[in-house]
PADO-45275 format. One record per residue (C-alpha): x, y, z; residue number from 0. Coordinates in steps of 0.25 Angstrom, whole numbers. Example, Ala and Ser with C-alpha at 12.3 -4.5 7.8 and 13.67 -1.06 7.14 Angstrom:
// PADO-45275
<<49 -18 31> 0>;
<<55 -4 29> 1>;
END
This chain:
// PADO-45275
<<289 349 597> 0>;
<<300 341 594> 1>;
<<317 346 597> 2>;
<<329 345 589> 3>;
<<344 342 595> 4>;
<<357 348 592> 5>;
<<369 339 594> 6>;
<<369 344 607> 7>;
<<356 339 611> 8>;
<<349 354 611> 9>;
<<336 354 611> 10>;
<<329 361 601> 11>;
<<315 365 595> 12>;
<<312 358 582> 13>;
<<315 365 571> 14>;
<<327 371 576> 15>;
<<339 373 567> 16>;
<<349 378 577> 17>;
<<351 372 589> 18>;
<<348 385 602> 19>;
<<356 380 611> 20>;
<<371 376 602> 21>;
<<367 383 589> 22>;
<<371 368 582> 23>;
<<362 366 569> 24>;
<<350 357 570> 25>;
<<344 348 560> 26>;
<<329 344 560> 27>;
<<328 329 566> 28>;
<<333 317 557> 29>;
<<322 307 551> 30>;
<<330 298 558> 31>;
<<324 303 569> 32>;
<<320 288 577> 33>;
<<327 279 568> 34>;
<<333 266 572> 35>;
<<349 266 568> 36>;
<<354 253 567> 37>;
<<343 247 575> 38>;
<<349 254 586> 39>;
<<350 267 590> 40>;
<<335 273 589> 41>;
<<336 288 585> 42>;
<<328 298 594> 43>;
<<331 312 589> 44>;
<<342 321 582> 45>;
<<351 329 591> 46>;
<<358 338 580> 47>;
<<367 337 569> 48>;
<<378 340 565> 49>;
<<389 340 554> 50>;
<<391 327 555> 51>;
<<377 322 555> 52>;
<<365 321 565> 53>;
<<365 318 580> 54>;
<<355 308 586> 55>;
<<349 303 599> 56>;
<<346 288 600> 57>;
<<344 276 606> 58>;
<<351 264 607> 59>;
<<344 254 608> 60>;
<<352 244 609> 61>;
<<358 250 624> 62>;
<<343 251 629> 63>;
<<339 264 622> 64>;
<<352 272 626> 65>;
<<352 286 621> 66>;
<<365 287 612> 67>;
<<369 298 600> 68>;
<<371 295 586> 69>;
<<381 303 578> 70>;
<<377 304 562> 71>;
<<389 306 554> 72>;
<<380 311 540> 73>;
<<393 324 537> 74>;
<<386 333 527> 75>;
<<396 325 514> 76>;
<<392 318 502> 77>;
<<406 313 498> 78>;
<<408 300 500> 79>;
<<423 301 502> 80>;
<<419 313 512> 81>;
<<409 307 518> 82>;
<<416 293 519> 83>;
<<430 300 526> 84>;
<<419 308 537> 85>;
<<415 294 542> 86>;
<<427 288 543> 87>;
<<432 302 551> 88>;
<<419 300 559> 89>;
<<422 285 562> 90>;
<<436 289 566> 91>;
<<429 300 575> 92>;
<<420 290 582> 93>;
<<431 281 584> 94>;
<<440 292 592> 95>;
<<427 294 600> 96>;
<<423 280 603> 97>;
<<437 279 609> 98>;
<<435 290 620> 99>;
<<427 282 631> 100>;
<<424 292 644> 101>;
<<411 294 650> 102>;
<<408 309 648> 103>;
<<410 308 633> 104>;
<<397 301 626> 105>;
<<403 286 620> 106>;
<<404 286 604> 107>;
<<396 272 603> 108>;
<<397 267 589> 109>;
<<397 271 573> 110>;
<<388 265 565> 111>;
<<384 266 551> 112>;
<<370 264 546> 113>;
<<358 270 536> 114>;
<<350 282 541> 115>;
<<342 292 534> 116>;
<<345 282 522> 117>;
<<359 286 522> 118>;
<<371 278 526> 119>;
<<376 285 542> 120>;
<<386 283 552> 121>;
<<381 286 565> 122>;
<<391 288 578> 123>;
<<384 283 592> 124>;
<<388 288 606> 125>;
<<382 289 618> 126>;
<<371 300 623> 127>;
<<372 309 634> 128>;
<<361 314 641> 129>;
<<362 327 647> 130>;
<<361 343 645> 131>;
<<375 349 638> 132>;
<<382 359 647> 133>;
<<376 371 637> 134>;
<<363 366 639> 135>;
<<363 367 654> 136>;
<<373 381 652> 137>;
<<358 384 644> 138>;
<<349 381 656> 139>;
<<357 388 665> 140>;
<<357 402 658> 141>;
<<343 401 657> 142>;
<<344 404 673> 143>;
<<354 414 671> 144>;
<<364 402 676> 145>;
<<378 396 671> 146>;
<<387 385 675> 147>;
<<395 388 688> 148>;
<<409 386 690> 149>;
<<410 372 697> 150>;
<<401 366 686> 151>;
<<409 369 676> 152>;
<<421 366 683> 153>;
<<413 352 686> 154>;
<<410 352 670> 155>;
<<425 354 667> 156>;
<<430 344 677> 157>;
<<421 333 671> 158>;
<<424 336 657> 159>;
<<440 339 657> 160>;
<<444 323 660> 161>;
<<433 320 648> 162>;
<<442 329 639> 163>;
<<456 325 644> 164>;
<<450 310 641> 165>;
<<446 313 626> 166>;
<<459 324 625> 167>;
<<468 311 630> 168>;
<<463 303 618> 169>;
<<465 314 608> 170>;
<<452 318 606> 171>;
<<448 335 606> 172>;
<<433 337 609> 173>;
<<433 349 601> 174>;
<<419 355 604> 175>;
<<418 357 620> 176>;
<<406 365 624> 177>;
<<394 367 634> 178>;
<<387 360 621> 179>;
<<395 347 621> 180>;
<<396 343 636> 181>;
<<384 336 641> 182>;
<<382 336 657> 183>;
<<378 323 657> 184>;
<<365 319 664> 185>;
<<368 305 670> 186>;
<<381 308 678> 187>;
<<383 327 676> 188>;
<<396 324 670> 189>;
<<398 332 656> 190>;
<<400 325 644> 191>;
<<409 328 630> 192>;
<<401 326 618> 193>;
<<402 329 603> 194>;
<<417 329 601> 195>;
<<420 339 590> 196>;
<<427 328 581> 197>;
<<415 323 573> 198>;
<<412 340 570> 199>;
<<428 338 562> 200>;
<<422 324 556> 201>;
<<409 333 551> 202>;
<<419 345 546> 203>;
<<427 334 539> 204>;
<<416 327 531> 205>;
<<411 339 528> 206>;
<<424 347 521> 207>;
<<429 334 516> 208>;
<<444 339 522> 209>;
<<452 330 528> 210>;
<<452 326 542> 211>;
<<466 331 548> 212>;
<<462 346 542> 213>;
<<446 346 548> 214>;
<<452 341 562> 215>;
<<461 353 560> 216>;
<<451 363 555> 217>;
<<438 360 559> 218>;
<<433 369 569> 219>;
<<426 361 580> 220>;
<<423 369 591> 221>;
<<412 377 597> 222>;
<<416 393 595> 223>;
<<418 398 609> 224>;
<<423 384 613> 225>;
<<433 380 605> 226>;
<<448 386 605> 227>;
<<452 395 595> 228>;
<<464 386 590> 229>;
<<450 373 587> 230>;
<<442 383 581> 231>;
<<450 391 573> 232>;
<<460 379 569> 233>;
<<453 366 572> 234>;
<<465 362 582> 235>;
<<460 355 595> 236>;
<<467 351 606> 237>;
<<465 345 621> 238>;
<<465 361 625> 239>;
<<454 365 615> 240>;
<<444 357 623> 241>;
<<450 362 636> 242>;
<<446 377 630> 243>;
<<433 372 625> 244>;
<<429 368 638> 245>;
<<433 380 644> 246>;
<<425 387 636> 247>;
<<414 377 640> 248>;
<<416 382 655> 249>;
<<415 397 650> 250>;
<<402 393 642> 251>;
<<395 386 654> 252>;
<<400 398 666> 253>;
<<396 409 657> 254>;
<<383 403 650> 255>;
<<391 412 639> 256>;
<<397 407 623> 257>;
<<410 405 626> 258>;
<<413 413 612> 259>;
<<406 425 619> 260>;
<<415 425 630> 261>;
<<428 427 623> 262>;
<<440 430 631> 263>;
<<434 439 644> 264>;
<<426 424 647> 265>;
<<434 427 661> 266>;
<<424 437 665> 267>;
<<412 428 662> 268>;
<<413 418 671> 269>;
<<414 416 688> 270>;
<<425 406 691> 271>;
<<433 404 701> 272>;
<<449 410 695> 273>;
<<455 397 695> 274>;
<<445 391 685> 275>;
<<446 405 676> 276>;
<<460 402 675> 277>;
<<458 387 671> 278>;
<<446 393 661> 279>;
<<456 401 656> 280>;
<<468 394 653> 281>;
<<458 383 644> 282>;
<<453 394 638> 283>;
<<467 401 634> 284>;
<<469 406 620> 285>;
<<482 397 620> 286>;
<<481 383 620> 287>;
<<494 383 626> 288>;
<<489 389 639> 289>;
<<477 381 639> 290>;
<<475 368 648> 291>;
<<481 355 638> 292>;
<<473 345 646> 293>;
<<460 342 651> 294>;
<<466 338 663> 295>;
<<475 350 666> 296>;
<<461 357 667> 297>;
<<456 348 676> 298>;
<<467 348 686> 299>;
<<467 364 686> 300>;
<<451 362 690> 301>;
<<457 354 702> 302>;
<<460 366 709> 303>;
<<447 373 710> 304>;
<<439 373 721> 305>;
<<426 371 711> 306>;
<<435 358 705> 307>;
<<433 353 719> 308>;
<<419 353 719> 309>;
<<415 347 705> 310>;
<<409 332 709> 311>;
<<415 319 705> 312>;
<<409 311 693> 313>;
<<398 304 699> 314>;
<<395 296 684> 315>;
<<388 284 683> 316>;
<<397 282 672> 317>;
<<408 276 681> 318>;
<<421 282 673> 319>;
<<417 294 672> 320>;
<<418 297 689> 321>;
<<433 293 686> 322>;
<<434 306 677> 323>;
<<428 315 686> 324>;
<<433 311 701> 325>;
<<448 310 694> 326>;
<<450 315 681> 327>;
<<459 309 671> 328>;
<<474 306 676> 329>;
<<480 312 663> 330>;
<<493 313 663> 331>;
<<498 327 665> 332>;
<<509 326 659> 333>;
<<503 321 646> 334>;
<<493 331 647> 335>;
<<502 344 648> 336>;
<<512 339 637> 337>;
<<501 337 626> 338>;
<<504 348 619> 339>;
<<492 358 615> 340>;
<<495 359 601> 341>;
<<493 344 598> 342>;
<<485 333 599> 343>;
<<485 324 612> 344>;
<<494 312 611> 345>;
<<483 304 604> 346>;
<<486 312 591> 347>;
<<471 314 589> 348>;
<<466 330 586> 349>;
<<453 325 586> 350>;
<<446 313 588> 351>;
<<442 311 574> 352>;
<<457 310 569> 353>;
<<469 304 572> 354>;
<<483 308 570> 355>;
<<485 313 556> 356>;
<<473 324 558> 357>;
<<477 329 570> 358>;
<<483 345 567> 359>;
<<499 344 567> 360>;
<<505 351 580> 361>;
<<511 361 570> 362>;
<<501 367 565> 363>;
<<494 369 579> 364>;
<<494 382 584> 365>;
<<499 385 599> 366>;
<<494 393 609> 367>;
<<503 405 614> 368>;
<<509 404 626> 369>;
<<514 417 631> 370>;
<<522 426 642> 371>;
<<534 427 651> 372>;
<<535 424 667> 373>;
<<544 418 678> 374>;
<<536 410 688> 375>;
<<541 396 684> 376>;
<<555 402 684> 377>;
<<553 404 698> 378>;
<<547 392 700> 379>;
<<558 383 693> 380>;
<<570 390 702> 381>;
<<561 386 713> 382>;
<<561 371 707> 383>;
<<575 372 707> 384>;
<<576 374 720> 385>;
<<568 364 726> 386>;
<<573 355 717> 387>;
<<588 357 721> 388>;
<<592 361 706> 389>;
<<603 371 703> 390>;
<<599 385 703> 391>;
<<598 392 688> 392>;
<<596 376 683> 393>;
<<584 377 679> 394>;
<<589 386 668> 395>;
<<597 374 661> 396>;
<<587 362 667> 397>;
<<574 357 666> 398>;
<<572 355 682> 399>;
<<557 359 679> 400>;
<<557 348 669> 401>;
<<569 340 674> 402>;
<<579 334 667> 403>;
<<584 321 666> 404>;
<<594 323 677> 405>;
<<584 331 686> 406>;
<<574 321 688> 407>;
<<565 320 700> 408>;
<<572 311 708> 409>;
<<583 320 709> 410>;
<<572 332 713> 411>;
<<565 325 725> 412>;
<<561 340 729> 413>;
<<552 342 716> 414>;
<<538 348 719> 415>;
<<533 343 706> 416>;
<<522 331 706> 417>;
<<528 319 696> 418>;
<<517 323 688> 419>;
<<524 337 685> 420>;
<<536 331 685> 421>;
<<532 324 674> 422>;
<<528 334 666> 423>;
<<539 343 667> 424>;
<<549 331 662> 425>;
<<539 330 651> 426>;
<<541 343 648> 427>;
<<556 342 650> 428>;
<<556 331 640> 429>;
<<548 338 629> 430>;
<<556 352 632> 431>;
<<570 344 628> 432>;
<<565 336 617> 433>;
<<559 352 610> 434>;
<<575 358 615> 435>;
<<568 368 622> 436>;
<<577 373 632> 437>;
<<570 372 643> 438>;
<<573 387 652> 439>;
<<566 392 640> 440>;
<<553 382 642> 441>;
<<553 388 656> 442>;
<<552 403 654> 443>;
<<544 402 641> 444>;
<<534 392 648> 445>;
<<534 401 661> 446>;
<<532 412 655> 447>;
<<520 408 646> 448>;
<<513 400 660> 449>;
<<514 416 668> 450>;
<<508 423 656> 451>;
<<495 412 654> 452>;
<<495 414 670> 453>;
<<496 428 675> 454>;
<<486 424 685> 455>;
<<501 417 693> 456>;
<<507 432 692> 457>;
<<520 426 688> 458>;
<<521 417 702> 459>;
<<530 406 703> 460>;
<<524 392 704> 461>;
<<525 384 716> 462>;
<<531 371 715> 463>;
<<519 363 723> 464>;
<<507 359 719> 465>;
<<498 371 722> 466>;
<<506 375 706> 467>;
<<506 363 700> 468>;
<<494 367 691> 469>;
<<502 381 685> 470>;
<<516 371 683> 471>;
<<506 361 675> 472>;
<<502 373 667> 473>;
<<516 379 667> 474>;
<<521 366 660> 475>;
<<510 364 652> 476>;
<<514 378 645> 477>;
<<529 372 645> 478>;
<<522 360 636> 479>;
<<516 369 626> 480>;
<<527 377 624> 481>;
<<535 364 620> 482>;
<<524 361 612> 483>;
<<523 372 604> 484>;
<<538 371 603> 485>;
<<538 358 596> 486>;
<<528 363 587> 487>;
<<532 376 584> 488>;
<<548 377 585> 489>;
<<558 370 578> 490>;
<<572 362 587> 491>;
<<582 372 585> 492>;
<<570 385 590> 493>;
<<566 376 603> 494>;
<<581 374 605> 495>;
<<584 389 606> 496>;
<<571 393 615> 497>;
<<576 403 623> 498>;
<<590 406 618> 499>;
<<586 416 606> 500>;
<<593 429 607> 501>;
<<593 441 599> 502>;
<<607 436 592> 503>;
<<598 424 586> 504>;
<<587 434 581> 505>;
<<598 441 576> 506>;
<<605 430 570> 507>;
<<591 425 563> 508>;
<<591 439 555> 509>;
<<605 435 549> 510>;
<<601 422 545> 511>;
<<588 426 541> 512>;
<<592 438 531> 513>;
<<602 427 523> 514>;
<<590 422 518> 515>;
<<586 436 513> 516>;
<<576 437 523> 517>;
<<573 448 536> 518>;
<<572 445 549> 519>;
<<557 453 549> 520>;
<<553 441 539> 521>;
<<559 431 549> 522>;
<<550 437 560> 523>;
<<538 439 552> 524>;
<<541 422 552> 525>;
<<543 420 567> 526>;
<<532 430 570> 527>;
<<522 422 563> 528>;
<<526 411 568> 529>;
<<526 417 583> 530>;
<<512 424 583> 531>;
<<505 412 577> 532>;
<<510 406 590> 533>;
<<510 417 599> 534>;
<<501 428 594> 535>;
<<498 434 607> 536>;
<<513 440 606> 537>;
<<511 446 594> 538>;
<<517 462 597> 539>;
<<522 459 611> 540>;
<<536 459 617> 541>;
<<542 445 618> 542>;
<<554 441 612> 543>;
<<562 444 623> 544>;
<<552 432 630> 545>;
<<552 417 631> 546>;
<<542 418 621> 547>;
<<551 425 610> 548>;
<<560 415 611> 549>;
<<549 407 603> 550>;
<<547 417 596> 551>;
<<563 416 591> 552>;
<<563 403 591> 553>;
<<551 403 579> 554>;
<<559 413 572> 555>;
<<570 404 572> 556>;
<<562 394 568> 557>;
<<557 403 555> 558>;
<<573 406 552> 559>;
<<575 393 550> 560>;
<<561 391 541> 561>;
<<567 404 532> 562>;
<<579 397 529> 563>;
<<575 383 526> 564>;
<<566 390 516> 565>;
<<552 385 523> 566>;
<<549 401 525> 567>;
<<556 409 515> 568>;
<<556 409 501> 569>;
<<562 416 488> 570>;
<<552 422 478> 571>;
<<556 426 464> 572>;
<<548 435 454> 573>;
<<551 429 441> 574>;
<<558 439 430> 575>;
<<546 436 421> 576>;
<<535 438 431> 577>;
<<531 450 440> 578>;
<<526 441 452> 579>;
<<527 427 459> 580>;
<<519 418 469> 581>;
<<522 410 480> 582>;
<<512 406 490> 583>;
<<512 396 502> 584>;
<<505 391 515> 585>;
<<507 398 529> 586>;
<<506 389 541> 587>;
<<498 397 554> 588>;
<<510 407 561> 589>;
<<519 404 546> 590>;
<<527 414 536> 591>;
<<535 413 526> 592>;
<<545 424 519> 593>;
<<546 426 505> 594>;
<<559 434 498> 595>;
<<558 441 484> 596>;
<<571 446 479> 597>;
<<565 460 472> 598>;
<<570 474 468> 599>;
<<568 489 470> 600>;
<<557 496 463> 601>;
<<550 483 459> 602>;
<<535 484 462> 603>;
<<534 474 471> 604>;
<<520 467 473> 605>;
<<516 457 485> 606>;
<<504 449 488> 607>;
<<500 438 497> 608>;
<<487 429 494> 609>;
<<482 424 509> 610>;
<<470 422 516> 611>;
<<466 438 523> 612>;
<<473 441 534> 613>;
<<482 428 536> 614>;
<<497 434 531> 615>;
<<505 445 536> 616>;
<<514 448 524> 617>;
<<529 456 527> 618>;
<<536 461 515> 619>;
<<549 466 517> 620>;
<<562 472 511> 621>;
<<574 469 507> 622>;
<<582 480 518> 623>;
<<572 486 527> 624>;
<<575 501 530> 625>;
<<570 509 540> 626>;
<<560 516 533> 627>;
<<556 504 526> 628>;
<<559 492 536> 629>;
<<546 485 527> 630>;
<<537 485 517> 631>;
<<527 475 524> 632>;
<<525 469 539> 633>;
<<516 459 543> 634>;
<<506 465 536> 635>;
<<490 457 533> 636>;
<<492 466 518> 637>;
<<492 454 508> 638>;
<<500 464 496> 639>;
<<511 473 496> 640>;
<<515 480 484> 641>;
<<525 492 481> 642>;
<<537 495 474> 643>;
<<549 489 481> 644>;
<<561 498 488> 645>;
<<573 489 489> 646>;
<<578 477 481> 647>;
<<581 463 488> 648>;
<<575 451 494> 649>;
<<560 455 499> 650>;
<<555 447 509> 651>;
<<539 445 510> 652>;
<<533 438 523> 653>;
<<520 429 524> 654>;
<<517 426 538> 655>;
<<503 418 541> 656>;
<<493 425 550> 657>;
<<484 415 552> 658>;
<<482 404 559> 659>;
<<479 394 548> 660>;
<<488 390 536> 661>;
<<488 399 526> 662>;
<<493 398 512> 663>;
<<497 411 503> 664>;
<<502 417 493> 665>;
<<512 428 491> 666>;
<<512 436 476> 667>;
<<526 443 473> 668>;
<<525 452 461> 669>;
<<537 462 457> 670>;
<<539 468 443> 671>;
<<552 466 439> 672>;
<<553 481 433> 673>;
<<560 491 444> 674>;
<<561 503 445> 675>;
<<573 512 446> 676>;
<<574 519 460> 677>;
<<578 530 463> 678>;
<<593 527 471> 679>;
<<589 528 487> 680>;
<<601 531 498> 681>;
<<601 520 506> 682>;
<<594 521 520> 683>;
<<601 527 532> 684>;
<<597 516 541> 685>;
<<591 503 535> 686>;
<<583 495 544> 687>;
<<588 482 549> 688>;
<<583 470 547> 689>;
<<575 467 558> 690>;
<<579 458 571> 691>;
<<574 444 572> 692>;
<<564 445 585> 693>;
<<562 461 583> 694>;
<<549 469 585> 695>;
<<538 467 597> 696>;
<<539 454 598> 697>;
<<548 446 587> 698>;
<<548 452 575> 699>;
<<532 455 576> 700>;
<<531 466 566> 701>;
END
């Protein structure tokens, strides 16, 4: 009986729709089936198909009958235009591919366009690897009950990262790393990548017609399980989203268990040694801040276990390939640990299909959460001082653990830090000056966000030798992404002021901010939105008293200053001949806006905002709060309001997103313009006062 192939090269029994082992969709085998392309490449059977058209196995035989693969690019289009911008995307993609040139990626041959099936086709050639996938051999092995064993996948992982920092170096993201798209290769046992996730966004783009930049952004290409939240759920990819995929590849071949199925208890599923749980577990954090950035840091933390020391050296008949495996990639570290998380690599390429104009601007890339308080560098940097004979207390007003200008190393000949380090940490003082972050700030914020990602340290100092070098590369790795997420995320005048807002500031916001006819409770509905898009983990908790409610302050700040320019604020009028009015508009992830109605008492007063379910929390407030009325609506899902108003003046009404794509809205105001007469009320005995900037559990969480 004869088989079908997926894509994957599953073997399955003819007729089969579905493939059993991956699930992919089958199609019956092509006519096409033996055809001679171009009088070159002899067809021998279909492996699968796809969106973007069928996959063969042939011959070339021109190169003495060498086995190769050949790509059809037939998207499921009829419009010309349509059709005609799919290939040239596809050509691009090819092109970006040809250019990655290392031996445990198959080589993109050629593109070649020519009549088959009597229609016109354009076919992409690369190489054929023979050889089981890792699922495959994960398959066999739980047949005997069996799964893959610590060394081996540390042996997997050790062959594989130097592949990924090469392709992540040239600004390409695989996108799609599972058990199903790494081939132990047969000739030499060294994995190898296949089916990069770019030409899946070429297939989604012929087929919705969108335009490029937007299906880079939105498609979802990623195994379920495999790929991070912030690729499947956005489209956003990044050096780290392969370095979580590949985790969960790890946890996939230790458990014999869907990584989906795992969820966050996947500790207690596995038998590892502690040191590669910990490593597991920081590529597979929630918080792309706290992840690895590089394929190399991973790497170099794998050094240290005593199963690293047993994985072989790449005996490959492919010569440069032994290079990778004996000694992986001098990247720079420096280079490495300053790419910031939230952006493309320095090449300015998302993906390998598009180049600079498609790739997602860094605004719009949502951060990971850092988190915490802690004192162990503290220690650690009066200890610094002291080796390195600088004045006691300096470190409070100068960057010896980024030296300045003046503090070079030269003039430290006591340092303990390798130049390497050095390096880094003068990076990091150079990026921290040109943000005006001050830089005791930067300190305690980054310490205290390293001790909370790793209690398994219990607060302890680092030591200045090597035996830490590993926990100070992390520890300025979080500095790094902290200066990042400033860049994107805060404006000059709020980095300059890190760590010097007071209670007299908030205070002094809530002045400025009722001149506009505006409350202070509106102004931190702004900045909570803001925050808890960024932070959401700190949502009802205690921290404005913490290095993270400085952030926190300097985002409200930041929202003061939106309020009065008029970015976030506007006026709305009823008209005298209307009962009602409209304004609608488009809420970035995290964004608010305040809207002020100037109404009287005993009008009936009508509300509604039109919005997808669930995405807005809407806030309706009065003119003077009082203590048995401080509101009349909070932070509240309800999309409508409607009731006959207590008080005459400038009512504010809140919109604050609560989602984490854009939204757009609309906000319906209706008041009848007859009022009726009430009955006279003694003022209250106490009237609530406006509420402080920064009040409530956290900031103004309400």
């Amino acid at each position: 009986m004869s088989s079908l192939y997926c894509s994957k090269g599953h073997q399955n029994v003819a007729g089969s729709h579905f493939c059993y082992l991956c699930g992919e969709q089958i199609q019956a085998e092509s006519s096409g089936t033996d055809q001679l392309l171009e009088q070159r490449y002899q067809i021998l059977r279909q492996l699968g198909a796809g969106g973007f058209g069928r996959t063969y196995l042939a011959e070339d035989l021109t190169r003495f009958q060498e086995r190769c693969v050949l790509k059809e690019f037939a998207p499921q289009v009829r419009e010309e235009p349509a059709l005609q911008k799919a290939e040239e995307l596809f050509e691009r993609e090819a092109g970006a591919l040809y250019q990655l040139q290392h031996p445990q990626i198959p080589r993109f041959r050629e593109l070649f366009r020519t009549t088959f099936e009597q229609q016109p086709r354009l076919f992409l050639v690369q190489d054929y690897v023979e050889g089981p996938t890792y699922q495959q051999l994960l398959n066999e092995r739980q047949e005997t009950g069996q799964v893959f064993a610590e060394v081996e996948v540390v042996q997997m992982m050790a062959h594989l990262l130097p592949v990924l920092e090469y392709i992540h170096s040239r600004g390409v993201i695989h996108r799609d790393i599972s058990p199903d798209n790494l081939i132990l290769r047969a000739a030499d046992h060294l994995p190898v990548l296949i089916d990069f996730g770019g030409i899946k966004v070429i297939a989604a783009a012929a087929k919705s017609g969108a335009p490029p930049a937007e299906v880079a952004y939105l498609t979802r290409v990623g195994k379920v399980g495999y790929a991070p939240d912030e690729q499947l759920q956005d489209g956003r990819v990044f050096p780290h989203s392969d370095l979580y995929a590949l985790a969960m590849t790890a946890l996939a071949l230790l458990t014999g268990r869907d990584p989906a199925d795992l969820a966050s208890n996947w500790q207690a599923s596995i038998t590892v040694s502690p040191e590669f749980q910990r490593i597991l577990q920081r590529m597979l954090s929630n918080h792309a801040l706290a992840r690895y950035q590089s394929a190399t840091e991973v790497l170099r933390s794998l050094q240290h276990l005593d199963t690293y020391r047993t994985v072989p050296p790449i005996a490959s008949p492919h010569s440069p390939a032994s290079a990778y495996a004996k000694s992986p990639p001098q990247t720079d570290v420096t280079q490495a640990v300053a790419r910031s998380p939230m952006a493309p690599p320095p090449s300015q390429m998302g993906t390998v299909a598009y180049p600079a104009a498609a790739v997602t601007p860094a605004s719009s890339a949502k951060p990971a959460k850092p988190r915490g308080d802690g004192s162990g560098i503290l220690t650690l940097l009066l200890v610094a001082l002291v080796l390195g004979s600088v004045g006691t207390g300096a470190w409070l007003t100068r960057d010896w653990w980024l030296p300045a200008a003046e503090d070079r190393v030269e003039e430290q000949p006591s340092t303990p830090y390798s130049p390497e380090e050095q390096a880094r940490k003068e990076n990091i003082r150079v990026r921290r000056e040109q943000l005006g972050v001050p830089s005791p700030f930067l300190v305690r914020l980054t310490d205290s966000t390293f001790h909370r990602q790793h209690p398994e340290l219990g607060g302890r100092s680092l030591s200045l030798g090597p035996e830490d070098a590993t926990w100070r590369e992390m520890w300025d790795a979080i500095a790094v992404e902290w200066l990042d997420l400033f860049e994107q995320h805060l404006s000059a005048e709020s980095r300059r002021r890190l760590g010097g807002f007071t209670t007299s500031d908030r205070q002094g916001w809530r002045s400025e901010v009722n001149q506009l006819n505006v409350s202070s409770r509106a102004l931190n509905d702004l900045a909570d939105g803001r925050f808890f898009y960024l932070f959401p983990e700190w949502r009802g908790e205690e921290f404005i008293d913490l290095p993270i409610g400085q952030v926190w302050q300097a985002i409200a700040l930041d929202q003061l200053r939106a309020l009065q320019s008029g970015d976030r604020l506007e006026q709305v009028q009823i008209p005298q001949s209307e009962f009602s009015t409209a304004v609608n508009g488009t809420l970035p992830p995290g964004a608010g806006k305040v809207y002020i109605a100037e109404l009287s008492q005993g009008q009936l007063f009508r509300l509604n905002v039109q919005a997808p379910p669930q995405s807005t929390l809407l806030s309706l407030y009065l003119p003077v709060p009082t203590q048995d009325r401080p509101v009349l609506l909070e932070d509240s899902p309800e999309t409508q309001w409607s009731r006959e108003l207590p008080q005459s003046g400038f009512y504010e009404v809140v919109v604050v997103s609560n989602v984490d794509t854009p939204i757009e809205y609309t906000v319906n105001l209706a008041a009848d313009q007859v009022t009726t007469t009430p009955a006279p009320e003694s003022p209250p005995e106490n009237p609530a006062e406006d509420e402080p900037i920064g009040s409530g559990a956290g900031a103004g969480d309400s």
